[in-house]
Structure formats: structure tokens, C-alpha cells
C-alpha positions in Angstrom: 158.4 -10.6 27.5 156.1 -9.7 25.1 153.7 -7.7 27.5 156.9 -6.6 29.2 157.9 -4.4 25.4 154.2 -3.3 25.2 154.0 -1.4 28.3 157.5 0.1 27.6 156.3 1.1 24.0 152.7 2.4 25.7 155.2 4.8 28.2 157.1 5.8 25.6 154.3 7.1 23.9 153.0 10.0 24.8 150.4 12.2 24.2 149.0 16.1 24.7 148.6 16.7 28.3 145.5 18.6 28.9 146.5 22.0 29.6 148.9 21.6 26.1 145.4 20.9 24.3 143.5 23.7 26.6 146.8 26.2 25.3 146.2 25.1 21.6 142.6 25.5 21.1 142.7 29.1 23.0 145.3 30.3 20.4 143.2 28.7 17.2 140.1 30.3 18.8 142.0 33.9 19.5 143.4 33.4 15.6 139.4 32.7 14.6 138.3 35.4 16.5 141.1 38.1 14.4 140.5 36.7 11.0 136.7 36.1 10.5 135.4 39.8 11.2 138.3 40.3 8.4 137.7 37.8 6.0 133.6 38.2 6.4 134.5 42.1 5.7 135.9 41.3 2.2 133.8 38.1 1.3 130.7 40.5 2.0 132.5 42.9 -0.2 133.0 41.0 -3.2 129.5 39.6 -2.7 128.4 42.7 -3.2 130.3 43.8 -6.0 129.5 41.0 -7.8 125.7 41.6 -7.0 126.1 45.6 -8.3 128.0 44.3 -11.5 125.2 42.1 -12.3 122.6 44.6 -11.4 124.2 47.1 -13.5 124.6 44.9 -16.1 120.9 43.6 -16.5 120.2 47.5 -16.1 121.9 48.8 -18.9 121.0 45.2 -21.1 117.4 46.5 -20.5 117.7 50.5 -21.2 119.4 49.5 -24.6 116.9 46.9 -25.6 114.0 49.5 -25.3 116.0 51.7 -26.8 117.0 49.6 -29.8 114.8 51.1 -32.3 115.0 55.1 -30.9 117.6 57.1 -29.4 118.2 57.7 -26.4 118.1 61.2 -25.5 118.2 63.5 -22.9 115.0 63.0 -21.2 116.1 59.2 -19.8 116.4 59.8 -16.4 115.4 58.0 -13.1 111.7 59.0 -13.1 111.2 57.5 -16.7 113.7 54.4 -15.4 111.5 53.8 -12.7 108.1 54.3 -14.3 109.2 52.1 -17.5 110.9 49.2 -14.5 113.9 49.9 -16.9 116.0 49.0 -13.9 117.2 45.2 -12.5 115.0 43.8 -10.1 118.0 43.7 -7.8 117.4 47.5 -6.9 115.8 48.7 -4.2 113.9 51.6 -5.6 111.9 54.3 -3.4 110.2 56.6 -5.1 112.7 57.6 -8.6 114.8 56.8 -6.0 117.2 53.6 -7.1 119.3 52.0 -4.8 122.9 50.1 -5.0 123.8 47.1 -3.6 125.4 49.6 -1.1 122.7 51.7 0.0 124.4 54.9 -2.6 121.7 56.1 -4.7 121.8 55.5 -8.7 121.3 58.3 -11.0 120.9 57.1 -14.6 120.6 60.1 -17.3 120.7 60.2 -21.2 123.1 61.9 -23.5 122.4 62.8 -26.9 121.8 60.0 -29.5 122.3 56.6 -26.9 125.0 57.8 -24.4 124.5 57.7 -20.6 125.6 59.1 -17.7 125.5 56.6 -14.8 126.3 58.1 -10.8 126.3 55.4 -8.3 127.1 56.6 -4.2 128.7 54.9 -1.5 130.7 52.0 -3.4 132.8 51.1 -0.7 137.0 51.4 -1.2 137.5 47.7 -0.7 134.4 46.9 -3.7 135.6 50.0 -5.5 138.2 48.2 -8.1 135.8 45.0 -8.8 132.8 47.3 -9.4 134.6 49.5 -12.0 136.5 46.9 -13.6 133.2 44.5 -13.8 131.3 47.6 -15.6 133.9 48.0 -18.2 132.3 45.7 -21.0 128.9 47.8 -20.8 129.6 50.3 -23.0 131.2 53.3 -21.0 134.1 55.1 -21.8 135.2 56.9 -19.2 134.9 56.4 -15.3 135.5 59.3 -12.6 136.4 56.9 -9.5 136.0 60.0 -6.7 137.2 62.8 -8.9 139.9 61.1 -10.9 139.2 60.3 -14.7 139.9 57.4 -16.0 139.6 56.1 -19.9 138.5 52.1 -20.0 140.8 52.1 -23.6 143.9 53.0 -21.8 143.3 52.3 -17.9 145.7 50.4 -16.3 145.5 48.4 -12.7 147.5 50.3 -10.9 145.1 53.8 -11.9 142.6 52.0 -10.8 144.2 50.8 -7.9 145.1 54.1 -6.7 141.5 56.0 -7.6 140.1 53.9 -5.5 142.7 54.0 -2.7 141.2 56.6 -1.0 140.5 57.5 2.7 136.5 57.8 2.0 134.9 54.6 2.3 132.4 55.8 -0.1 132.8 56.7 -3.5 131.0 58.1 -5.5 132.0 56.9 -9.5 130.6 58.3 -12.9 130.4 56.0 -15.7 129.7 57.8 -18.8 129.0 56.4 -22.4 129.4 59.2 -25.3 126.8 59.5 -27.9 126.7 57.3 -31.0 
């Protein structure tokens, strides 16, 4: 009787049959195939942003330590950058050509008595908020995010949020530190 429950319990059981598993794994694989090329898209992005943050970062870290003991003045720009390597390594630099993490050229310029202007091209829309909220403990005031101003001391998310909520997929942003 014994064997008699087993082979009633073994019926009873049932599994996928094989077109049910074939059906399953073509839907998972059609779901793959939408969402990677997606979430690749904005890991990539925040990669990068991250990377230009950084970059920016160690830039700026190394223009003020060469300029701790003198001004900086209005005769920093990229040709003096690039000749001094007063730029993170991270650059791609052609020329006084420096480059951004994405492919936008850099143009770095002193103001007066230790301010800067900084122009980076082609920050993409989905990169655009991490970049300029990243770059607001270096020192700049003010950020033009594709023609709209915007003051670190009062800028809120949702400014942010809609500067960079733009059809152009590449921005071009100003970060600009007054004089001393």
C-alpha cells in the first residue's frame, strides 16, 4: 500500500511542461533584452559623472595648490593648464585642447585675484544633475546649466532638475568662482 500512495503522490505532482518553461524563459529574455540597453545607458552615465566629478575635483585641488602663494589672474588659461599638467590625469588632452569624460572640451580661465571660469561641453542630460551637484563643494558660485543661472547658496533640486531637463543631450555648463 505503501508503493500504491507513492505513485498517487508522484501523479499528483506535477511539474512545468516544456513548452510552459520554453514560454517563461522567452518572456525573461524579451524583458532582458528591454532593460539592459536602459539600465547600461544610465550605469554608464553615472560612471561617467562620477569620473568628471573626480577629474574636476583633482583639477581644481591642483590649480589652487600652485596657486597658493600667488594670485590667480587672468592669464590662467588652457595653454598655461596644459603646459604646467595643471590638469587630472583623467583628461584627455590634445594640443590646449582638454577633454571631458564626455568628449566636450574644457575651458579653464582665470578671474582677477583666484576666481575661475570653468566651461565644460557635451555633459549629457541624464549626467547633467550629478555633475553639477558633485562640483558644488569646489569653490564655484554660480553655474549656467545651458543658459539658466543658478546660485550653489540658494539652488534647489528641482532648479536643477529642470536646467538640466532639456531636449539637448549636450550641455554646455559654466561654473564660475568670483575673485577673492
Amino acid at each position: 500500500m505503501g508503493i500504491i500512495m507513492n505513485k498517487r503522490t508522484s501523479r499528483k505532482q506535477g511539474g512545468f511542461t516544456m513548452i510552459e518553461l520554453v514560454i517563461g524563459i522567452l518572456i525573461m529574455a524579451v524583458g532582458i533584452a528591454v532593460i539592459a540597453p536602459i539600465l547600461n545607458g544610465l550605469l554608464n552615465s553615472n560612471v561617467k559623472a562620477s569620473a568628471e566629478v573626480s577629474a574636476m575635483t583633482r583639477t581644481v585641488n591642483i590649480i589652487d595648490d600652485r596657486y597658493y602663494s600667488e594670485a590667480i589672474d587672468g592669464d590662467l588659461n588652457n595653454t598655461e593648464i596644459v603646459v604646467a599638467k595643471l590638469y587630472a590625469e583623467a583628461y584627455r588632452v590634445t594640443g590646449d585642447n582638454i577633454y571631458n569624460q564626455f568628449g566636450g572640451k574644457i575651458t579653464i580661465e582665470g578671474v582677477g585675484d583666484n576666481g575661475l571660469i570653468w566651461t565644460s561641453e557635451k555633459i549629457t542630460t541624464d549626467a547633467c544633475i550629478n555633475v553639477v551637484n558633485g562640483a558644488k563643494n569646489l569653490g564655484f558660485e554660480t553655474v549656467n546649466v545651458g543658459g539658466t543661472d543658478l546660485k550653489y547658496s540658494e539652488i534647489k533640486k528641482s532648479d536643477m532638475s529642470a536646467a538640466c531637463d532639456t531636449t539637448d543631450d549636450n550641455l554646455t555648463v559654466v561654473w564660475t568662482r568670483e575673485e577673492a
